[in-house]
C-alpha positions in Angstrom: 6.9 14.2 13.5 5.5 17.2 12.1 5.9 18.7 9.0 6.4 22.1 8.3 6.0 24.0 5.2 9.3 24.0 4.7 9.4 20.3 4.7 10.6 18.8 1.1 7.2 16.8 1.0 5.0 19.3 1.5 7.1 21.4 -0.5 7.2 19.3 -3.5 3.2 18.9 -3.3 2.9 22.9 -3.2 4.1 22.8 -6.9 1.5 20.4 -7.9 -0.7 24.0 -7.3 0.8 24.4 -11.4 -0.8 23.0 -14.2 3.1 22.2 -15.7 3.9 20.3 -12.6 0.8 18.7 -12.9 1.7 17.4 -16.4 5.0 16.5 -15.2 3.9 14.6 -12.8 0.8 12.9 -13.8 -0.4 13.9 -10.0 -2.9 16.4 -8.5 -3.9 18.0 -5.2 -7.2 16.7 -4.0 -8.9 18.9 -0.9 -11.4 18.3 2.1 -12.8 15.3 3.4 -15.4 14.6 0.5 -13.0 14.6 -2.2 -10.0 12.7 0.1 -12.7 10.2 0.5 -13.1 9.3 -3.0 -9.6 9.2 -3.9 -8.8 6.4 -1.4 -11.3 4.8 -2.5 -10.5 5.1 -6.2 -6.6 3.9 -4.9 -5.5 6.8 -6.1 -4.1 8.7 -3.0 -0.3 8.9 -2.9 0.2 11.1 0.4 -2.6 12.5 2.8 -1.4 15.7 4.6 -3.3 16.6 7.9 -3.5 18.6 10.6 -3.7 17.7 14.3 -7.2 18.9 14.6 -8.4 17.3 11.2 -6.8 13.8 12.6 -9.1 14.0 15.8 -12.2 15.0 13.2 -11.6 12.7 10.8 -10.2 9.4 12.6 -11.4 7.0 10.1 -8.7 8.1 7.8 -6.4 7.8 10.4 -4.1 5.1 8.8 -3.4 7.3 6.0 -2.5 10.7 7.7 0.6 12.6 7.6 0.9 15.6 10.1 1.3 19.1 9.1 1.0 22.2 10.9 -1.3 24.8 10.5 0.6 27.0 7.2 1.8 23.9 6.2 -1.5 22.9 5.3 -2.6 26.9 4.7 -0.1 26.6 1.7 -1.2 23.4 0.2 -5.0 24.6 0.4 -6.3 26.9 -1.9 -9.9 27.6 0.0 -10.4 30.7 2.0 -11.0 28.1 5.2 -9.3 25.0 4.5 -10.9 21.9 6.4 -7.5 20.6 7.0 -6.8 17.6 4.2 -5.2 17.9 1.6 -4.0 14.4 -0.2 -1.6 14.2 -3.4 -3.3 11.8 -6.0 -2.4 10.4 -9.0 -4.4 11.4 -12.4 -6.9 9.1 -13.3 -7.7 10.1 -17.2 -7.7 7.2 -19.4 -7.4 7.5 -23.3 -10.7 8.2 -25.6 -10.3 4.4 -27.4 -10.1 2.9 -23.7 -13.5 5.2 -22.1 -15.4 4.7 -25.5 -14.8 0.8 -25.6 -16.7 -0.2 -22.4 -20.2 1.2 -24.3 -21.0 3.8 -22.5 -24.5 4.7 -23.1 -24.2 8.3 -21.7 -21.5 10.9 -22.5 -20.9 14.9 -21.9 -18.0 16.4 -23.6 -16.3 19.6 -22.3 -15.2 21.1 -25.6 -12.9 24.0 -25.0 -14.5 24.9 -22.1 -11.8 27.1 -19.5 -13.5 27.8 -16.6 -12.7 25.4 -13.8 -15.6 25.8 -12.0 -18.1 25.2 -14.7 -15.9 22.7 -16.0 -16.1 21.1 -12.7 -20.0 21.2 -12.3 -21.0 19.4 -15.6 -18.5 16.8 -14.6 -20.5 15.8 -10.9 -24.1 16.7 -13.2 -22.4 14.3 -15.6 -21.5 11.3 -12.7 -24.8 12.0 -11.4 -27.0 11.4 -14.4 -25.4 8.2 -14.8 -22.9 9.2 -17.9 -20.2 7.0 -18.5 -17.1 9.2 -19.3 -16.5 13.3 -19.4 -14.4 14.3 -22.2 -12.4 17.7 -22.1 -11.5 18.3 -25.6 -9.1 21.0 -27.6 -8.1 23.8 -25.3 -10.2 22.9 -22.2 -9.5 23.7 -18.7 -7.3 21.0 -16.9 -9.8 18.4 -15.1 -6.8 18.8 -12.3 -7.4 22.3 -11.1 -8.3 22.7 -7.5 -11.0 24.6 -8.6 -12.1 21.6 -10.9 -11.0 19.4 -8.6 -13.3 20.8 -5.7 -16.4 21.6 -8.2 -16.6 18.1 -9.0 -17.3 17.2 -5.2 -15.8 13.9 -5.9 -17.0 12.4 -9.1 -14.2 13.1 -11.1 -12.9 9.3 -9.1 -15.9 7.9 -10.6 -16.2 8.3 -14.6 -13.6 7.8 -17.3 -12.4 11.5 -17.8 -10.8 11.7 -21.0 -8.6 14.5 -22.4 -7.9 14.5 -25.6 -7.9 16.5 -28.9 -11.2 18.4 -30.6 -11.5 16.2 -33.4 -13.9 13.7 -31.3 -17.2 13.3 -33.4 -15.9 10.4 -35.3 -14.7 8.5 -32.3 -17.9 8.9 -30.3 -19.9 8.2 -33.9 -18.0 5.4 -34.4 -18.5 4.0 -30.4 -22.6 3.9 -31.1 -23.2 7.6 -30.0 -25.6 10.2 -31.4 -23.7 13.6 -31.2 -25.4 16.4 -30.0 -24.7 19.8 -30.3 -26.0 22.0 -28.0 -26.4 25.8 -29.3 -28.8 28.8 -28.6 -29.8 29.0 -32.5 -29.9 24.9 -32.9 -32.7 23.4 -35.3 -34.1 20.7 -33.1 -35.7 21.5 -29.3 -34.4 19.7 -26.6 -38.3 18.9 -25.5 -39.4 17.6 -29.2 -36.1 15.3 -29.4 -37.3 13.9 -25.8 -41.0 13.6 -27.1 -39.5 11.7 -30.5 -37.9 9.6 -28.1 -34.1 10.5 -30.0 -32.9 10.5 -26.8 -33.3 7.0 -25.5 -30.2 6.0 -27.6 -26.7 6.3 -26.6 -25.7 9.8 -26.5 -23.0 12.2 -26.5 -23.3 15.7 -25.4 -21.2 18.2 -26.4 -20.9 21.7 -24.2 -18.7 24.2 -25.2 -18.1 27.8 -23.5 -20.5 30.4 -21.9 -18.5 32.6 -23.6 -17.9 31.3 -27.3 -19.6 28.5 -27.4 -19.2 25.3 -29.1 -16.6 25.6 -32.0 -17.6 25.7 -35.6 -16.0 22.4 -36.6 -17.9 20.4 -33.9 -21.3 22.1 -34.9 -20.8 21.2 -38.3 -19.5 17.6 -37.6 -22.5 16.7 -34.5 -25.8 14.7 -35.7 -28.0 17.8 -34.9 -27.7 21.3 -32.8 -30.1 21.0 -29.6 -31.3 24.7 -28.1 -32.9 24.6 -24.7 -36.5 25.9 -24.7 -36.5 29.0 -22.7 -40.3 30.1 -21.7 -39.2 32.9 -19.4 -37.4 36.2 -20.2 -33.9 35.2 -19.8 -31.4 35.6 -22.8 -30.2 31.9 -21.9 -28.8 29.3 -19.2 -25.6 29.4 -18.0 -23.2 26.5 -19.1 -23.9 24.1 -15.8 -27.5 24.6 -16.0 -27.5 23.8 -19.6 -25.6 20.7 -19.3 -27.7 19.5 -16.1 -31.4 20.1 -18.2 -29.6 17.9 -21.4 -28.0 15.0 -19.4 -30.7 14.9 -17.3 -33.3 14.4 -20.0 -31.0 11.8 -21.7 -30.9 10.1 -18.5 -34.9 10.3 -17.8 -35.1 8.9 -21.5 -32.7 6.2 -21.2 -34.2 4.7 -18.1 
């Protein structure tokens, strides 16, 4: 049998396109063969919708599949040139007390940070740095967004994302973390801390928007405000770059 878009399955996973149903829910639309991938293997898959032509392509997922036409999956997609998977997952967050009690040594936090696919980028530069956990804090984009979602290529199945309110300094202070603040006007150099050797212990990042920036409260609260040296003539790096120069010096320093 094969399921149309007017099908109540496919119909109900449609709405999961909404951040309310989303919440609702507690499940997310996951898209393309990468992503699908990691979300079996993270156990996490509910339903796998695919057309005929993406069960020939993909036959090792073949045990999972459920067919859909052509605009049944055009309507569950939300790419320009959909690659003809599209599985309904359940959310994998896990509290901030639960994430910050296995240790982990490396952590980037997302603080109010609404694009998706920014938001999305320092979560796969965060995975593949070796940080333990991505926290979104305060008003941050939903990890969930298929924009997120697909800007994260994947390793949002592979740390402990965290969502959670913007009062997180303590917590991480308390779990054996340095706070860092990263701001264009911080005191302390991201270069000299690495020279120091500050950032060899466990550390937590904290990113907020291109736009605003990090919010007063968390500047105020971190353990010091790290700039990122600029020797060329640009004003600044964007938010992903940013976050990939930081975690990646943490994790040249911690290894």
């Amino acid at each position: 049998m094969t399921f149309t878009a007017r099908t109540p399955r496919v119909a109900a996973a449609r709405k999961l396109q909404r951040r309310r149903d989303r919440d609702q829910t507690g499940r997310f639309l996951a898209e393309g063969p990468q992503a699908v991938r990691e979300a079996l293997a993270a156990g996490v898959v509910l339903e796998l919708f695919a057309t005929a032509e993406a069960m020939s392509r993909y036959g090792d997922l073949s045990a999972h599949f459920t067919e859909v036409d052509d605009d049944a999956l055009a309507s569950l997609a939300e790419t320009v040139q959909p690659q003809g998977l599209v599985a309904v997952c359940e959310q994998v967050d896990v509290p901030l007390k639960e994430a910050l009690a296995k240790r982990p040594r490396l952590v980037a936090v997302a603080a109010e940070i609404r694009d998706p696919g920014n938001a999305g980028t320092v979560l796969r530069t965060a995975d593949a740095a070796g940080a333990g956990a991505v926290i979104f804090a305060g008003d941050a984009v939903d990890p969930y967004n298929g924009k997120c979602v697909r800007a994260s290529a994947g390793s949002l199945f592979h740390v402990d994302v965290v969502r959670t309110p913007l009062d997180v300094v303590t917590p991480l202070r308390e779990a054996g973390l340095r706070v860092l603040a990263t701001s264009g006007y911080g005191a302390d150099d991201l270069d000299t801390l690495a020279d120091d050797g500050v950032l060899r212990e466990p550390t937590a990042w904290l990113f907020g928007s291109e736009a605003h920036g990090l919010p007063d409260e968390l500047l105020e609260a971190a353990d010091r405000r790290v700039r990122v040296p600029i020797y060329g003539g640009a004003e600044s790096l964007n938010l992903a770059a940013a976050a990939a120069v930081c975690l990646y010096a943490s994790a040249r320093a911690q290894r």
